[in-house]
C-alpha positions as a printed Julia matrix, in Angstrom:
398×3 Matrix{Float64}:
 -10.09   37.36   14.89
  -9.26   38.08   11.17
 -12.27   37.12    9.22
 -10.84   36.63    5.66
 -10.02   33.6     3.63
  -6.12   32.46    3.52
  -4.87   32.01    0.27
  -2.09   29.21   -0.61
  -0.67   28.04   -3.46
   1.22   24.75   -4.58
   1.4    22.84   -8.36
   0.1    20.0    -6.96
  -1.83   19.35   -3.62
  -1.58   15.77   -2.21
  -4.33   14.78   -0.13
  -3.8    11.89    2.16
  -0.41   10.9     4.14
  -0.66    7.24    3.75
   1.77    5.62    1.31
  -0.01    6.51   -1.55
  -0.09    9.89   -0.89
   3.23   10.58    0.56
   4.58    8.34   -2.43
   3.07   10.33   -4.65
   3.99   13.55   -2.93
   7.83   11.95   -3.56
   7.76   11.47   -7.07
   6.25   14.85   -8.02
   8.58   16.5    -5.58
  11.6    14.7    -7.74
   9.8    15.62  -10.83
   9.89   19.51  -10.25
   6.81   19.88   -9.16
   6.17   22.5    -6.0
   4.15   19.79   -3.73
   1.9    20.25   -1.01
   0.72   17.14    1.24
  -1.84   17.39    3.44
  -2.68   14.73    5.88
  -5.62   15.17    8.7
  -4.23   13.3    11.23
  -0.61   11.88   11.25
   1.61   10.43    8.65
   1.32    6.7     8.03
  -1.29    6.89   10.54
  -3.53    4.66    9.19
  -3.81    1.84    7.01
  -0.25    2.07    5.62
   1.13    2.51    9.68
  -1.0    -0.82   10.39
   0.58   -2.96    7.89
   2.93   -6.06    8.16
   5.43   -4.16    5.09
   5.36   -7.11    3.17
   6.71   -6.99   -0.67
   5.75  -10.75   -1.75
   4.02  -10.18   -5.0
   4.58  -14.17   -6.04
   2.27  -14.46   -2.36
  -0.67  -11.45   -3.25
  -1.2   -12.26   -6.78
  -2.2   -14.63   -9.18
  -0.24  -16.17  -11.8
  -0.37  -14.01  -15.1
  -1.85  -11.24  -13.59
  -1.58   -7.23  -13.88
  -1.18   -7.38  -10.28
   2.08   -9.86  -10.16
   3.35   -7.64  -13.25
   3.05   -4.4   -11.36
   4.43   -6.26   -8.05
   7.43   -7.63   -9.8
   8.23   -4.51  -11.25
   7.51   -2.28   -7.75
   9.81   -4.9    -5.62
  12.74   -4.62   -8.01
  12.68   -1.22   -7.77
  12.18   -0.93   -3.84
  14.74   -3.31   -3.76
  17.55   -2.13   -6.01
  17.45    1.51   -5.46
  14.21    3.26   -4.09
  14.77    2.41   -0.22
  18.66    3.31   -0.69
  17.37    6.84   -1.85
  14.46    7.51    0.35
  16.53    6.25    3.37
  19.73    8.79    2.21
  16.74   11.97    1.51
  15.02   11.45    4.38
  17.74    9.85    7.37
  14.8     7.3     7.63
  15.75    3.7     7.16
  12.82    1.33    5.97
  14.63   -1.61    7.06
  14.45   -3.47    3.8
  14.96   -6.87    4.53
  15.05   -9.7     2.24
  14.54  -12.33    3.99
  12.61  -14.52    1.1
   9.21  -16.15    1.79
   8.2   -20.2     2.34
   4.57  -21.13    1.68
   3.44  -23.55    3.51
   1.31  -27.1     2.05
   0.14  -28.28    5.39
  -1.6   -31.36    3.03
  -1.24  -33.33   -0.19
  -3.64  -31.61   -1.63
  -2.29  -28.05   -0.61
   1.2   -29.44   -1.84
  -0.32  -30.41   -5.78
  -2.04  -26.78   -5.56
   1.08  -25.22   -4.6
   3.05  -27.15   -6.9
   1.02  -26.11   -9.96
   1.51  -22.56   -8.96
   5.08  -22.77   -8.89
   5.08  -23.85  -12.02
   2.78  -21.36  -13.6
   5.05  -18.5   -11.76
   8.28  -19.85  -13.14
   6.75  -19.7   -16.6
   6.8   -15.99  -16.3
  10.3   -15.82  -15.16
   9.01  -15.49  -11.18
  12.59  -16.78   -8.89
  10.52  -19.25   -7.06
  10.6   -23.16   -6.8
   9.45  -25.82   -4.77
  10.61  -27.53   -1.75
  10.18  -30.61   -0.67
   9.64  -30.86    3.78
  12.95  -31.93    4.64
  14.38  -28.89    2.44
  12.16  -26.37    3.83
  12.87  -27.28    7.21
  16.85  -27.05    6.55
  15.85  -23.2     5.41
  13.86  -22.48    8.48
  14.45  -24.88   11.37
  11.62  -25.28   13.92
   8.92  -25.52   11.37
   5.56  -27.68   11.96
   6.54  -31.38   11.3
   3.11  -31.63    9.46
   4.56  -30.38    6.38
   4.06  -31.76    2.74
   6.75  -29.04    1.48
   6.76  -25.08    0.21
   7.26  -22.72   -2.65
  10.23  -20.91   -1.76
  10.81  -17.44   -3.1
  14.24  -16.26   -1.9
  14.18  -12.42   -3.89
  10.81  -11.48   -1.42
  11.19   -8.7     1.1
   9.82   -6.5     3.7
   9.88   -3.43    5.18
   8.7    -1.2     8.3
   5.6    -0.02    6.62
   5.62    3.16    8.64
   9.29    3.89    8.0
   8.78    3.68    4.78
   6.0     6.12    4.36
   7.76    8.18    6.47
  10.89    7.62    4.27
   8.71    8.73    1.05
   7.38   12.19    3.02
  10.8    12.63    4.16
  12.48   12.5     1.2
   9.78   14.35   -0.66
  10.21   17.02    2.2
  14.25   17.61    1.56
  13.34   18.37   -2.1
  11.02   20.97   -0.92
   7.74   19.39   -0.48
   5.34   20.89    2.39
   3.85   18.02    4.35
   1.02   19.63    7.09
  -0.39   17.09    9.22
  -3.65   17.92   10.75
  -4.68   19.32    8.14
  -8.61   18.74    6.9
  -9.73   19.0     3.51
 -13.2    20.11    3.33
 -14.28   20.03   -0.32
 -12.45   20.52   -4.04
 -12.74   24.25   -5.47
 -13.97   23.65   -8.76
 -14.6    25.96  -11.48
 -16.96   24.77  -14.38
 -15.19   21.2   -15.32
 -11.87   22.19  -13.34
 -10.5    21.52   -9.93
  -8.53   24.55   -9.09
  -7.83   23.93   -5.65
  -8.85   22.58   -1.71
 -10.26   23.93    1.07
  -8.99   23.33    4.06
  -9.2    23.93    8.47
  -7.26   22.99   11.04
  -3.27   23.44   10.85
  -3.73   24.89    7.42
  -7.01   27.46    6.75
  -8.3    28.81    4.19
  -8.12   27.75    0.38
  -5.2    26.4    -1.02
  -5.09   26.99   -5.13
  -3.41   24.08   -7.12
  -2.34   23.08  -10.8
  -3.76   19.95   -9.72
  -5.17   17.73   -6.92
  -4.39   14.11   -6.12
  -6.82   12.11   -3.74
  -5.23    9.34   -2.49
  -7.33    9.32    0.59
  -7.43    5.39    1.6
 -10.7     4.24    2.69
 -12.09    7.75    3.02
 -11.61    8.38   -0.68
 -15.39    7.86   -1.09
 -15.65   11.38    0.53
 -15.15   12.45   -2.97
 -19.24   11.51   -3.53
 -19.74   14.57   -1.44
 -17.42   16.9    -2.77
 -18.29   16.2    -6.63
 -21.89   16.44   -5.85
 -23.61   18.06   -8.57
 -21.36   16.94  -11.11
 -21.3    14.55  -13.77
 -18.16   12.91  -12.97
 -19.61   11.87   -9.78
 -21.22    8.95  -11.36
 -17.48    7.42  -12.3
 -16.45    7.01   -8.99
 -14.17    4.0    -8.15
 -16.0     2.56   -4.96
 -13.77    2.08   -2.15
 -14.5     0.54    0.81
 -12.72   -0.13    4.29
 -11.63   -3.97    5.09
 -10.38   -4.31    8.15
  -6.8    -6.23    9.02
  -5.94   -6.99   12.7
  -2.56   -7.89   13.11
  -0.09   -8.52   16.32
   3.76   -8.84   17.02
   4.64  -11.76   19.19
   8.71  -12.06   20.55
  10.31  -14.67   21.01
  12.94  -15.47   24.17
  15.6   -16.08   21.07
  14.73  -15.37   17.77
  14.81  -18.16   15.61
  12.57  -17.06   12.34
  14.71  -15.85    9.34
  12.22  -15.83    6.27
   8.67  -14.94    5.95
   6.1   -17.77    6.18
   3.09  -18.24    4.66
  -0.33  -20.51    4.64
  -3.94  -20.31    4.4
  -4.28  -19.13    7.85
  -2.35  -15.94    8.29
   1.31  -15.31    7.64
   4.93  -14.77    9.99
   6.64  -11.72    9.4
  10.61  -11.55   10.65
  11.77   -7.8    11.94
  15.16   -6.71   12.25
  14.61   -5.62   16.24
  13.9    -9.59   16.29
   9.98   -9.75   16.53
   7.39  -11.14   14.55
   4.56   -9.84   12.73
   1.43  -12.19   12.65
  -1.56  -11.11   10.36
  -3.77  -10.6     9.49
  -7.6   -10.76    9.21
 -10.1    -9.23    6.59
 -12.99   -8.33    7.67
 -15.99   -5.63    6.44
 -16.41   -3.9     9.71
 -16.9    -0.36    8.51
 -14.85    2.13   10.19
 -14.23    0.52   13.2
 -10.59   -0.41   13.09
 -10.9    -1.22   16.82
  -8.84   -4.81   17.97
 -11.28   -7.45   18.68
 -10.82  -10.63   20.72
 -12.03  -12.93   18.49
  -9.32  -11.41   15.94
  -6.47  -11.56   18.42
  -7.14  -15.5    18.82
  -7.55  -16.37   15.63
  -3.83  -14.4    15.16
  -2.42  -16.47   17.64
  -3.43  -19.91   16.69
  -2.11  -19.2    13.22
   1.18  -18.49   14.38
   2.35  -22.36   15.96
   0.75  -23.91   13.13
   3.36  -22.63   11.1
   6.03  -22.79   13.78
   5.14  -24.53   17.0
   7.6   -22.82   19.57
   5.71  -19.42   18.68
   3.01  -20.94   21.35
   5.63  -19.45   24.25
   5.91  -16.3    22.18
   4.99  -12.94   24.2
   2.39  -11.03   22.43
   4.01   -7.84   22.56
   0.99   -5.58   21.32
  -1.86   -5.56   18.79
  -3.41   -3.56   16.27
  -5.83   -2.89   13.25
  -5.68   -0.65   10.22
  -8.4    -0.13    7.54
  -7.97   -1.61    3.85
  -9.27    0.83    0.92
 -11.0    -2.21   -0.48
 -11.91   -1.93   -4.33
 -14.43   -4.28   -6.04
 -11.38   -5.97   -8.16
  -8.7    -5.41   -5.62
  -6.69   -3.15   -7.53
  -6.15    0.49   -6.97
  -7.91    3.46   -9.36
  -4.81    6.01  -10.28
  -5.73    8.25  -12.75
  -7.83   11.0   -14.23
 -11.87   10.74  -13.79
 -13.31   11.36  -17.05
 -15.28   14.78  -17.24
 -13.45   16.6   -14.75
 -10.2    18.41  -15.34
  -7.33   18.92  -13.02
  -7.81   15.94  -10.41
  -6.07   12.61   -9.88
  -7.08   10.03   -7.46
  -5.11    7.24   -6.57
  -6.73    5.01   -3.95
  -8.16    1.04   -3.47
  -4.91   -0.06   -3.53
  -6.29   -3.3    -0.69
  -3.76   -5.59    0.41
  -0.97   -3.83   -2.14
  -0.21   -0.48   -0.86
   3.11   -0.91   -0.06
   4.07   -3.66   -2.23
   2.62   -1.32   -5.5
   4.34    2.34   -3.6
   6.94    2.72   -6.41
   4.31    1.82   -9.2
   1.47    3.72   -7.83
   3.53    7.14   -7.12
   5.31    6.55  -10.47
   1.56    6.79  -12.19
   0.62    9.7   -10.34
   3.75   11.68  -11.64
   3.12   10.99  -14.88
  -0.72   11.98  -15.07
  -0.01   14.89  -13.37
   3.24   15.62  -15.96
   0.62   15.65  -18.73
   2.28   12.35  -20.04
  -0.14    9.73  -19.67
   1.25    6.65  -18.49
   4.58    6.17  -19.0
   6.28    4.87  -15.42
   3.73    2.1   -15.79
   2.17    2.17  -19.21
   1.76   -1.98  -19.01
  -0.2    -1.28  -15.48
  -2.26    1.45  -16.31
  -5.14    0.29  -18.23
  -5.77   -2.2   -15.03
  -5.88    0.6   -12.73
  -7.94    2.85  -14.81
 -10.7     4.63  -12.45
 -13.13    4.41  -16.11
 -12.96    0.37  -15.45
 -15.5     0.98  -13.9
 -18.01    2.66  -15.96
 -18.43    3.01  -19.63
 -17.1     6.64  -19.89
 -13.64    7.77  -21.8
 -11.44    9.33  -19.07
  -8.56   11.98  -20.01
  -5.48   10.94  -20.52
  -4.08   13.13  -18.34
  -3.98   16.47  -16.09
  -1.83   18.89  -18.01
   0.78   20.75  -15.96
């Protein structure tokens, strides 16, 4: 057995093959940049292969928020050219489907709440109004007669969350991109103030020497605590934690659902193969992204209050993925002040998917030595320094 070190080489190592990373990988790859992704298990594995693909910023955000901004801004481009690209790069299609969303009042008071908000969202431009029951029930027939009307928001899409992540390392892959799975990071190189590279086992051994390293990890981005132990910028971590989602697909004998639904107990996700997503639960179970009973249940009663036939759905299969929670909710992409040559990109919670374009858009341009300028109106909310008092730099020069 050889005994030495392997040496490898890329401009920019990716770690993490969730849809942050592999996004990320895409963007540098289109940029130039020689990219190497490493993932430790499979791609889209994870969080980003658990989730329903929803792109319904006007649904995760608030009104005048950095979050709806950055959602608005992701979806349009998703809609209007990304998927197109990824899907001719990579023969992957995402199934993009815009199907439009309906949130649900189930009461009067639900209905003035909702109202407000559709007002607020119109105020900054959002395409969304307000139904009253009889309308919403002409857009989706067999809805719950209990109704006191909907927001209706007919540019809202989804995707196959795994295709697409599989799209983006695809795609990043035909423009020459390495993308090892099984592949473990064990700890940054760093010399003095400056990452200079990963070490790795499994399918790839040895150290691998980089212009720069991105950490968009998910809910193991707090590994990071180990591998900056010792130094200073170990105290501006971003925490991340993992929030578990439980989510099932039910089918239908014919499929009658045609837009996503929403209310305060869980939402209805249409697919193209003609079943139905239900989700999803958050809950702070650690690592354990095991399916629970109690989660499966709750998943199932949500689904007939919205549309009552769904009670003689089948429940084709279940499953669980792992949020990387943030204290705010929005994702850290950036530099971490003190410490050259790294970029994380992680917490992204609920908005993974629905923030992909955004997110990998950011990485590029930190790791282009440009600062901020895919997403210059997003960046100062997803600064990592938010969350301590320290400058960060502006960038990690190429």
């Amino acid at each position: 057995m050889s005994t030495h070190t392997e040496r490898h080489s890329a401009d920019v190592t990716v770690i993490g093959g969730g849809i942050a990373g592999c996004s990320a990988a895409w963007f540098l790859a289109r940029a130039g940049f020689e990219v190497l992704l490493l993932e430790r298990d499979a791609i889209g594995q994870h969080a980003s292969g658990a989730a329903a693909g929803m792109l319904t910023p006007s649904a995760e955000a608030e009104p005048g928020s950095v979050l709806l901004r950055a959602g608005l801004a992701s979806l349009a481009e998703l809609r209007e050219s990304l998927c197109s690209e990824l899907a001719a790069r990579s023969g992957i299609d995402p199934e993009l489907e815009t199907s439009g969303l309906l949130r649900i009042a189930h009461d009067a008071g639900e209905a003035q709440a909702l109202q407000a908000r559709v007002a607020a969202l119109q105020s900054e431009g959002v395409d969304c109004e307000w139904l009253d029951t009889p309308e919403a029930q002409l857009l989706q027939p067999g809805l719950a007669a209990d109704l006191h009307g909907a927001s209706w928001s007919a540019c809202e899409a989804n995707v196959r969350s795994p295709l697409l992540t599989a799209a983006y390392a695809g795609a990043a892959r035909s423009l020459g991109a390495r993308v090892v799975t099984g592949a473990l990071v064990t700890s940054l190189v760093i010399e003095g103030d400056r990452v200079i590279g990963v070490r790795c086992a499994g399918a790839l051994e040895g150290i691998v020497h980089s212009g720069c390293v991105v950490v968009c990890a998910g809910s193991w981005s707090g590994v990071l605590d180990a591998w900056l132990a010792g130094h200073a910028s170990r105290a501006g971590l971003p925490p991340v934690e993992p929030i578990r989602g439980q989510i099932l697909s039910l089918r239908e004998s014919t499929p009658s659902l045609r837009t996503m639904l929403w209310d305060a107990n869980g939402y209805l996700v249409p697919k193209r193969d003609g079943s139905v997503v239900v989700g999803a639960t958050e809950e702070r179970a650690g690592f354990d992204a095991r399916v629970t009973a109690g989660g499966v249940a709750s998943l199932t009663a949500a689904a007939p209050r919205l549309v009552p036939a769904l009670a003689d759905a089948v429940l084709e299969r279940s499953w669980a993925g792992l949020r990387p929670g943030s204290p705010d909710g929005l994702p850290s992409i950036g530099p971490l002040a003190g410490i050259e040559q790294l970029v994380i990109g992680y917490g992204h919670y609920r908005s993974g998917v629905l923030l992909s374009a955004i997110s990998g858009a950011l990485v590029r341009d930190y790791v282009q030595g440009k600062g901020a300028t895919g997403g210059a109106d997003f960046a100062a909310a997803f600064d990592p320094a938010r969350f301590t008092a320290s400058p960060r730099n502006s960038s990690c020069p190429s």
